[in-house]
C-alpha positions as CSV (number, residue, x, y, z in Angstrom):
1,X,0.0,0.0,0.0
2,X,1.2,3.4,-1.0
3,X,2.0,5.6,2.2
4,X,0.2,8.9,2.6
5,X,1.4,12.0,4.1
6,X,0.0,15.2,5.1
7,X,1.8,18.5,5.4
8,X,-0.5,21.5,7.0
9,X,1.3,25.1,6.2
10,X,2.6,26.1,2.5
11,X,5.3,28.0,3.7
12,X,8.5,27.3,3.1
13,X,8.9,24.9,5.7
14,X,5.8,23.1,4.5
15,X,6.7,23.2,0.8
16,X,10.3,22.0,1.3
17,X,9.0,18.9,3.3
18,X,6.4,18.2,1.1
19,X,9.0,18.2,-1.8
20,X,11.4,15.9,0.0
21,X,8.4,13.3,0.9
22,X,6.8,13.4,-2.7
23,X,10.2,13.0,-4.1
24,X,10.7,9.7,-1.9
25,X,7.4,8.2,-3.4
26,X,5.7,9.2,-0.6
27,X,1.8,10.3,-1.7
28,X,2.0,13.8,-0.2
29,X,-1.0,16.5,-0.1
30,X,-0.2,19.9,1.3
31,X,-3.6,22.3,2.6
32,X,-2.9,25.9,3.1
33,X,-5.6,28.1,4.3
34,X,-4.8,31.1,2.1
35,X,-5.7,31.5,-1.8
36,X,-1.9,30.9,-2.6
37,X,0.7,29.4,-1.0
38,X,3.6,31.1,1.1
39,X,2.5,31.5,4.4
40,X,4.6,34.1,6.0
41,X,6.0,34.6,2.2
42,X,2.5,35.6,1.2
43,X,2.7,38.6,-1.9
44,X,0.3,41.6,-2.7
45,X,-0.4,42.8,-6.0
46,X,-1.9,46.6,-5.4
47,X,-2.0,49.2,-8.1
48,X,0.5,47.9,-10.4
49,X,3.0,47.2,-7.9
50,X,4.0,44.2,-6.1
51,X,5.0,43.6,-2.6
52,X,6.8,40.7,-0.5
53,X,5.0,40.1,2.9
54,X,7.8,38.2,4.0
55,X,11.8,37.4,3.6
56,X,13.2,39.2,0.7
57,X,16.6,37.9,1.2
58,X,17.3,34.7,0.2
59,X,20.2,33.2,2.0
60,X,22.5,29.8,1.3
61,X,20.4,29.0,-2.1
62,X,22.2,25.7,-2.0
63,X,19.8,23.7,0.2
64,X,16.8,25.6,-2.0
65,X,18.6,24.0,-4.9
66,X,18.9,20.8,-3.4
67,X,14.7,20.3,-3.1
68,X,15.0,20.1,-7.2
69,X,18.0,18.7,-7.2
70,X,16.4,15.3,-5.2
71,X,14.2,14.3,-8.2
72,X,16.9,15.1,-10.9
73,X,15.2,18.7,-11.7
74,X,17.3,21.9,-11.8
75,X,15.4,24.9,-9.6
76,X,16.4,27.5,-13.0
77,X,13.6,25.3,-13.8
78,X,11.4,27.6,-12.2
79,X,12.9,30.2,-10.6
80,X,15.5,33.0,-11.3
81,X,17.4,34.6,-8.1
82,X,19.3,37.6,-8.9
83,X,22.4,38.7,-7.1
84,X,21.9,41.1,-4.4
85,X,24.8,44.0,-3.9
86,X,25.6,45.5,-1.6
87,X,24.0,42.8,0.8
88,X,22.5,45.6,3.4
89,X,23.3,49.2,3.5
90,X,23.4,50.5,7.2
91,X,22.6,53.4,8.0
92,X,22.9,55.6,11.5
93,X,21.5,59.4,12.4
94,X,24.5,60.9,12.4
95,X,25.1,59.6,8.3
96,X,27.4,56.9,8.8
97,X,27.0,54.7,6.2
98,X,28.6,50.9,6.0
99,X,28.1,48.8,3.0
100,X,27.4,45.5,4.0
101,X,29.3,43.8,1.4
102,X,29.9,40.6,-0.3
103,X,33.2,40.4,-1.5
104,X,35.8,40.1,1.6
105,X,38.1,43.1,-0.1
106,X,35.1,45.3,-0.4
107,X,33.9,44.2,3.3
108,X,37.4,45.2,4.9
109,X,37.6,48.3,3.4
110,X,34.4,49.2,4.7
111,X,35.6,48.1,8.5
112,X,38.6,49.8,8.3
113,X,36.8,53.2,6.8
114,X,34.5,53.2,9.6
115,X,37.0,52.0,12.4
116,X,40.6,51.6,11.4
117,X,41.9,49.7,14.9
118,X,39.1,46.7,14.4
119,X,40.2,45.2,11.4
120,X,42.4,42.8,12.9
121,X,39.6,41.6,15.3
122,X,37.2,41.5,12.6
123,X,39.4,38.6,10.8
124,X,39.5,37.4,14.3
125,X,35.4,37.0,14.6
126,X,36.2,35.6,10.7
127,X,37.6,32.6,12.1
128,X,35.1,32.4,15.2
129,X,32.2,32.5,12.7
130,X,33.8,29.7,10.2
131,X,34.6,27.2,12.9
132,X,30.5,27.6,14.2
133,X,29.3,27.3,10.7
134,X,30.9,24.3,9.9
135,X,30.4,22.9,13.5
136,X,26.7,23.9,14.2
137,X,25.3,24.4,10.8
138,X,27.0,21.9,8.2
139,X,26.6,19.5,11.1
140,X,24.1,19.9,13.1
141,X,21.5,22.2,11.1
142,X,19.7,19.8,9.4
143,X,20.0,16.9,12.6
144,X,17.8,16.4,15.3
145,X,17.6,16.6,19.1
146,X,15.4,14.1,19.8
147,X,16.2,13.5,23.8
148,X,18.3,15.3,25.8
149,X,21.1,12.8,25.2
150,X,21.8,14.3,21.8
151,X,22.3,17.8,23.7
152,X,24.8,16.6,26.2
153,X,26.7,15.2,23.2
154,X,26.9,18.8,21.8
155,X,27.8,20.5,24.3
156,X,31.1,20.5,23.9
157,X,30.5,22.2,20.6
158,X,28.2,24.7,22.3
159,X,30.8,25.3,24.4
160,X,33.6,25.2,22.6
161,X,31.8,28.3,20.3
162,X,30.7,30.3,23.3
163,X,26.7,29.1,22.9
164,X,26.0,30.9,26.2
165,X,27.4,34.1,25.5
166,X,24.7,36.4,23.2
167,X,25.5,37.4,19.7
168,X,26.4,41.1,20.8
169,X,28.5,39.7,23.5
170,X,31.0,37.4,21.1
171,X,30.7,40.0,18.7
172,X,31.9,42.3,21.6
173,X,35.0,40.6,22.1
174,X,36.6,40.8,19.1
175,X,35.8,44.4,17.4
176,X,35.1,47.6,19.8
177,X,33.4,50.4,17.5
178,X,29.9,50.1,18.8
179,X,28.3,50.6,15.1
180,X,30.5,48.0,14.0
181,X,28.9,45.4,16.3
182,X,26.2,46.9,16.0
183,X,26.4,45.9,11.6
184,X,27.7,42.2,13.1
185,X,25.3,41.6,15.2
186,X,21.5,43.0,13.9
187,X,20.9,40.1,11.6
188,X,19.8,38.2,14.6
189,X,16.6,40.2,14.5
190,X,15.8,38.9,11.5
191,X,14.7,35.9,12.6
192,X,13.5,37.3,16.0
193,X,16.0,36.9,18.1
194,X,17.5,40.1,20.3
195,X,21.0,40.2,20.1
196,X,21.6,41.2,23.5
197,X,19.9,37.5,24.3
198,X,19.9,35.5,21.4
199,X,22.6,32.5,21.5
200,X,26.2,33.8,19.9
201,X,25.8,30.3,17.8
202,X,23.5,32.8,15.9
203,X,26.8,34.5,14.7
204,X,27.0,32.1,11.8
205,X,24.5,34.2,10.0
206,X,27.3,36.3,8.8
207,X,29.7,33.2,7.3
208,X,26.0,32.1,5.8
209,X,25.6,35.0,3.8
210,X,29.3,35.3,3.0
211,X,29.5,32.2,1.8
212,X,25.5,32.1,0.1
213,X,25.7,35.7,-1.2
214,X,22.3,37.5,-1.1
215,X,20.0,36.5,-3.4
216,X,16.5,38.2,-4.9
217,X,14.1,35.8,-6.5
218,X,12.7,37.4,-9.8
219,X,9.3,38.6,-9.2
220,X,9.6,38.5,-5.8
221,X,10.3,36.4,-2.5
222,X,6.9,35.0,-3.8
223,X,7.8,33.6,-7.1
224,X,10.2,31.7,-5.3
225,X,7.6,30.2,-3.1
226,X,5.0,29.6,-6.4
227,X,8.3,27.8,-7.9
228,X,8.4,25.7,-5.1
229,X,4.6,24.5,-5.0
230,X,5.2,24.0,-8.7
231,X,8.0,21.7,-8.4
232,X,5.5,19.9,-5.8
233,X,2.5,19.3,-8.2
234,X,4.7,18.3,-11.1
235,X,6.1,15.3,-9.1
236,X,2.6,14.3,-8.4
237,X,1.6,16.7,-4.9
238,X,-1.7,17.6,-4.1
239,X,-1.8,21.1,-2.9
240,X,-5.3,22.3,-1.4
241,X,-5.3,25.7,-1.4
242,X,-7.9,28.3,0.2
243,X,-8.8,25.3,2.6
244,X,-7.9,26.0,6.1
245,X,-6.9,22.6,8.5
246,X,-9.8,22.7,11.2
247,X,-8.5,19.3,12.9
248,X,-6.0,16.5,13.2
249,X,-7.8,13.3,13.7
250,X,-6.3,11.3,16.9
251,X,-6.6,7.7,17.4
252,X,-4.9,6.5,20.7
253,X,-1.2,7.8,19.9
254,X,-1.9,7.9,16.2
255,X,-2.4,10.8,13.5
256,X,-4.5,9.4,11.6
257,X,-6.3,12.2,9.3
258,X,-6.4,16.1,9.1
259,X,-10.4,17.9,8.3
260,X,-10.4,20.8,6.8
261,X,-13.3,23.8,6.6
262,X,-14.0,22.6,3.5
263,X,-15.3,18.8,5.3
264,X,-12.1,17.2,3.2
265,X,-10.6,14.5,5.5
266,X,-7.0,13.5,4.2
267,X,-6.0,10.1,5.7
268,X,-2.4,9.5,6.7
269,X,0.2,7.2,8.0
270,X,2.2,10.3,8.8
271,X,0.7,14.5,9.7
272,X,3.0,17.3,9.7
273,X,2.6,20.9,10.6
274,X,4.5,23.8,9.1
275,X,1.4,26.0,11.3
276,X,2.3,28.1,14.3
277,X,3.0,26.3,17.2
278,X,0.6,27.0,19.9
279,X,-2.6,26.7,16.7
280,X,-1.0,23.6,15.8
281,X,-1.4,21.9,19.4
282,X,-4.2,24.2,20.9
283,X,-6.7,24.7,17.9
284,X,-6.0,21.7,15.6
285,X,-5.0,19.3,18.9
286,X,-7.2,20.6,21.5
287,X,-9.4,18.0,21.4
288,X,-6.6,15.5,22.7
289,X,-4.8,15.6,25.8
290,X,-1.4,16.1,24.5
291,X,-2.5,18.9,22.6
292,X,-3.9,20.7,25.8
293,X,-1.0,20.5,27.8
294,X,1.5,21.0,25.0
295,X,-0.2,24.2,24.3
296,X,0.1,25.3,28.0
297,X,3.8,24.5,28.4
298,X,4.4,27.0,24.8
299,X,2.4,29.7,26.0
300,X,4.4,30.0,28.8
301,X,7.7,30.4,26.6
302,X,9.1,33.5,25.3
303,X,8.7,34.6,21.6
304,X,9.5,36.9,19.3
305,X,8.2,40.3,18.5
306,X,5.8,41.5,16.4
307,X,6.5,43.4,13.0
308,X,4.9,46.3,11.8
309,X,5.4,46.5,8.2
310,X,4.4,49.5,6.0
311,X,4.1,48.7,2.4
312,X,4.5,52.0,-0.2
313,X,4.8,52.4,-3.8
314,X,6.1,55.8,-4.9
315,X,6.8,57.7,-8.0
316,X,10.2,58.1,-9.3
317,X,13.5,55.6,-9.4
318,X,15.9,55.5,-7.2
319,X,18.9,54.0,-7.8
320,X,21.3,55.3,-5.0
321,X,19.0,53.3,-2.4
322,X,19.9,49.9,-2.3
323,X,18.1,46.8,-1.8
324,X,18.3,45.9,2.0
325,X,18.9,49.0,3.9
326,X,18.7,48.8,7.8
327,X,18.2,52.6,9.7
328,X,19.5,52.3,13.3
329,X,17.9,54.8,15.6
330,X,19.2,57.0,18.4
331,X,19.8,53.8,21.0
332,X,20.5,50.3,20.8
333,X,20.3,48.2,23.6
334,X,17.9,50.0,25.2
335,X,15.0,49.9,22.5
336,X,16.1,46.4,22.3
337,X,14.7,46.5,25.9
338,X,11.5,48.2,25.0
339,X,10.7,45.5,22.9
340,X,11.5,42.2,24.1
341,X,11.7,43.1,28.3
342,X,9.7,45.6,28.7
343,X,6.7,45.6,25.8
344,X,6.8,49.1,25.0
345,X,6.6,50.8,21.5
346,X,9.1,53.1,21.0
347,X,9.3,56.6,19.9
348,X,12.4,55.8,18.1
349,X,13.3,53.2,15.6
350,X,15.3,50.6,13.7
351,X,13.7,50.6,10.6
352,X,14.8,48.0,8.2
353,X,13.7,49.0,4.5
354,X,13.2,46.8,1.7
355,X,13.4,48.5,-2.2
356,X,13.4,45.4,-4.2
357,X,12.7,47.8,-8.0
358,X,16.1,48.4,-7.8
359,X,17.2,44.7,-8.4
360,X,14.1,43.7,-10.1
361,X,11.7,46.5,-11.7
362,X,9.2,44.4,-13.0
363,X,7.5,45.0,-9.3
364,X,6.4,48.2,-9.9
365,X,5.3,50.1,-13.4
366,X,7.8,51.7,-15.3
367,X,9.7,55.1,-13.2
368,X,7.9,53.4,-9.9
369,X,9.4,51.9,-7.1
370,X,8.5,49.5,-4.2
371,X,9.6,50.2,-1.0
372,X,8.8,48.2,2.4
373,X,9.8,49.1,5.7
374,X,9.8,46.6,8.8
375,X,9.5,47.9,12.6
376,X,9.7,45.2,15.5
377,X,7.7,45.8,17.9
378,X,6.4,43.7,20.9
379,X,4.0,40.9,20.2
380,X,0.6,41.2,21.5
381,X,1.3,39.2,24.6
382,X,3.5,42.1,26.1
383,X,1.5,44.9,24.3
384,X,-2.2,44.3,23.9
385,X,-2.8,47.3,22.0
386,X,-5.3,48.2,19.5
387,X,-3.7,48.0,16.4
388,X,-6.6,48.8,14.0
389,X,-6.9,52.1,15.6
390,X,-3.4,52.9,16.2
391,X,-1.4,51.7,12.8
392,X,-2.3,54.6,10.7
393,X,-0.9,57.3,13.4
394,X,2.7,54.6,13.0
395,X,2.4,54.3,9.3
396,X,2.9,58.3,9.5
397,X,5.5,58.1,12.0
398,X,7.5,55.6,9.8
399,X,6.9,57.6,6.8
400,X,8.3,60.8,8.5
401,X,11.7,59.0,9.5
402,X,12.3,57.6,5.6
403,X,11.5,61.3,4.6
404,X,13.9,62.6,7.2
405,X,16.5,59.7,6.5
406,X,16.1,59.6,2.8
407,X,13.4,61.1,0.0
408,X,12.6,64.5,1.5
409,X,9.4,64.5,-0.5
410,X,7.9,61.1,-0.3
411,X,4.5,62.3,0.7
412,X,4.0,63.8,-2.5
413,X,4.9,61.0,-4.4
414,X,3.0,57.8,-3.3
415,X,0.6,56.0,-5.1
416,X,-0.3,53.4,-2.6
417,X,0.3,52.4,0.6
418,X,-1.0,49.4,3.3
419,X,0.1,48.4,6.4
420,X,0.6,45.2,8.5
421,X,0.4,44.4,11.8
422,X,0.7,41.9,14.8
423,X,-3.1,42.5,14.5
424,X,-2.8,40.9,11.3
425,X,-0.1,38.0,11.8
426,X,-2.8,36.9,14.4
427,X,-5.7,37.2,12.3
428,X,-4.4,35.9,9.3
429,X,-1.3,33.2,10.2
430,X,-3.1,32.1,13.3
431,X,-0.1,33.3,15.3
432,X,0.4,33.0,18.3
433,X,0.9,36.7,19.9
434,X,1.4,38.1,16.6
435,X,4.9,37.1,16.9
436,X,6.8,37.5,13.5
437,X,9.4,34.6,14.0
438,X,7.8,32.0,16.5
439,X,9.9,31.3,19.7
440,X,12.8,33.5,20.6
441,X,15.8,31.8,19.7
442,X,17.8,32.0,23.2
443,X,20.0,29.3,24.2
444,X,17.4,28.1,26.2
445,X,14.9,27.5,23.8
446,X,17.3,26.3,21.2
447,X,17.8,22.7,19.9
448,X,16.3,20.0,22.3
449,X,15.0,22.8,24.1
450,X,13.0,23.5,21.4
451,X,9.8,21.7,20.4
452,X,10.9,18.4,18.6
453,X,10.6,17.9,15.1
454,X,8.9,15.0,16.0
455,X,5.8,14.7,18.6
456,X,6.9,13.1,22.0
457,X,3.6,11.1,22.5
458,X,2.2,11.1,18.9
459,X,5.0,9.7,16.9
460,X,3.4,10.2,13.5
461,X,2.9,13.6,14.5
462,X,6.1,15.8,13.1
463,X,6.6,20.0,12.8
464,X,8.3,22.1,10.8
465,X,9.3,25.7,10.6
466,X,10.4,28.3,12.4
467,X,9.1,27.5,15.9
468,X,11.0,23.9,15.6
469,X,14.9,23.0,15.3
470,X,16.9,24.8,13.9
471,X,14.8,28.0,14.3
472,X,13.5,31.1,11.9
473,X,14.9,32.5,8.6
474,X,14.3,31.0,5.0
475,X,17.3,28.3,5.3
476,X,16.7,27.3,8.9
477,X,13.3,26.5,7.7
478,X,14.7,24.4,4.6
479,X,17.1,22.8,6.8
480,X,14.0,21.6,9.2
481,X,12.3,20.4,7.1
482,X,15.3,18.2,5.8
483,X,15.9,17.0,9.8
484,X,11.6,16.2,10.0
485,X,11.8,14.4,6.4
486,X,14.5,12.2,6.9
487,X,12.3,11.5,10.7
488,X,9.1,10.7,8.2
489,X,11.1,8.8,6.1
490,X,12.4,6.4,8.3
491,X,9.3,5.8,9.9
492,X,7.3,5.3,6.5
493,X,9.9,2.8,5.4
């Protein structure tokens, strides 16, 4: 008998399992509750322009490559990423500027132009970076902790790297200019983690994209994702969109079926969710014990912040504004503070801003231009606020620091513009909190601290994404859902 899989969640964690499983003969149907797939990679087409809700850099395209690469296919198949340069641009009020670039000359000329005496502890952090990259992610990325066994025998790499330290802190050690480690260390909050908190393991981001490159998927983030459901249904994938999972069926310790609003019932030998953590156990489990208490034990956790994200499409090109940009405000630590301690929303900001026209134009009509900009804020757990009511008055305070920071006129020249909130994360991703980037990634919620990507007392019952090992971000995602696939596979066998 053919074995039968179902995969809730068509975001990238979902879609790259879903790949892997229909690619070992495994009869695979994913359901998404949106009209398209991509989850937190969802896309809006308004007025002519186009705009990524989600990741728009794509990092270590290898293991995206791979998921094509498993059934003899070539992802230039269906997808085009273009290069990405500088990576980021950062940005600070007194205009500093420090191009966050690729090539390691270009990268060292920028350190020693903005601090002359850290150069030598930047190759220092080099090395540092290298040695957890090949250690922590080439190893142990795509592996996983099933018991707590498999963490004692990593501790001595956790160790050995500094695990316990934060990002900021490791960073700290080897360079001294605080806007230098300040441009180390920020990428952490890209997949919601604070650097002031977030494991310095996380300091392999840097040797990821240094030895990735930044990549822009033609089209957008989105095209990537459509690429990727495509690949799916030509290997013989059933992908149900626009109908939302309602339940997974439980018999004894068995998975046996997920219902879906529609009444479709999908029965499996093996369920796996790519859906927020706490929905996945509370909403679609609640019904069963373990989904009760598993749902207690998460809320109790800490997780990332929200994201306010205000979406604009002006008039006019503008080339001398790169792709990724990131604004630092007037502090640092301390709105890092507001926002994960203390759940308060600032008066200042880190902004990062996303103007994708300039690698790809087709997202906007011709002498337009896209522009996003991203604002963490607390989740709704630490700031219960009314968003509806209060997002235009933040829109307007975003749009005032771009036009301080940037295009002095930008009022005059927009066409459209929407916002997105934790409001909305909840509403629409079932997210729990609002939180942009499931559980905080802090040493102690990291690896087998971390919900297994595989169910303790349902052991057809696997997870993927962002709130399992190895955490957030487009290729800790991919390299999940390799660790959960090569869990489903074994079992199917």
């Amino acid at each position: 008998m053919n074995r039968k899989a179902v995969v809730i969640g068509a975001g990238f964690g979902g879609l790259a399992l879903a790949i892997r499983l229909q690619s070992a003969g495994i009869e695979t149907t994913l359901v998404e509750a949106r009209d398209r797939p991509g989850g937190c990679a969802y896309m809006w087409e308004r007025d002519g322009f186009i705009f990524d809700a989600g990741p728009t850099a794509i990092t270590d395209p290898a293991s995206l490559a791979e998921l094509w690469r498993l059934s003899g296919h070539d992802m230039a198949e269906d997808v085009t990423l273009l290069p990405v340069t500088p990576f980021y641009r950062l940005n600070w009020r007194d205009g500093t500027q420090f191009d966050y670039a690729g090539g390691e000359g270009a990268l060292r000329a920028q350190i020693a132009k903005l601090s002359p005496a850290d150069v030598a502890g930047y190759e220092r952090f080099l090395d540092h970076a290298d040695d957890i990259y090949e250690e922590a992610w080439r190893r142990l990325g795509s592996e996983t902790f099933p018991d707590f066994a498999s963490m004692v025998r990593a501790a001595p790499m956790l160790a050995r790297n500094q695990a316990w330290r934060s990002v900021h802190s490791v960073i700290s050690s080897y360079v001294k200019d605080e806007r230098l480690r300040q441009a180390l260390s920020w990428r952490v909050l890209m997949i919601g983690g604070n650097p002031m908190t977030a494991s310095g393991i996380n300091s392999l981001i840097h040797k990821l994209e240094k030895q990735g490159g930044v990549w822009f998927a033609q089209g957008g983030t989105n095209r990537l994702v459509q690429g990727m459901a495509t690949h799916f249904e030509r290997l013989g994938g059933v992908l149900r969109l626009g109908d939302r999972a309602v339940r997974i069926e439980v018999h004894g310790d068995r998975a046996v079926a997920v219902r879906t609003a529609s009444g479709w019932c999908g029965e499996a030998e093996a369920v796996a969710s790519n859906a927020d953590l706490v929905h996945s156990y509370r909403d679609l489990l609640g019904h069963h014990p373990r989904g009760v208490k598993q749902a207690d034990r998460l809320t109790r956790k800490r997780w990332t912040p929200g994201m306010f994200v205000l979406h604009f499409g002006i008039r006019g090109s503008w080339p001398g504004i790169p792709h990724h940009m990131m604004l630092f405000g007037p502090r640092y630590e301390a709105w890092l503070k507001d926002i994960f301690d203390y759940g308060i929303l600032p008066q200042d900001f880190a902004l990062y801003l996303q103007h994708p026209t300039v690698t790809d134009p087709s997202l906007a009509p011709e002498g337009y231009s896209t522009f996003s900009a991203m604002a963490p804020v607390p989740h709704l757990g630490k700031l219960p606020i009314d968003w509806d009511r209060l997002a235009p008055a933040y829109a307007e305070r975003i749009l005032d620091e771009v036009q301080h920071r940037l295009i002095p006129d930008i009022r005059s020249r927009i066409v459209t513009q929407f916002h997105i909130t934790p409001a909305d994360f909840a509403r629409d991703l079932s997210v729990h909190c609002g939180s942009a980037f499931s559980l905080e990634p802090r040493l102690t919620q990291n690896a087998w601290f971390r919900p297994h990507n595989q169910d303790d007392v349902i052991p057809n019952l696997y997870l993927v994404g962002a709130g399992t090992h190895p955490g957030a971000g487009v290729p800790g995602v991919v390299a999940g859902a390799k660790a959960t696939a090569a869990l489903m596979l074994k079992d199917l066998a």
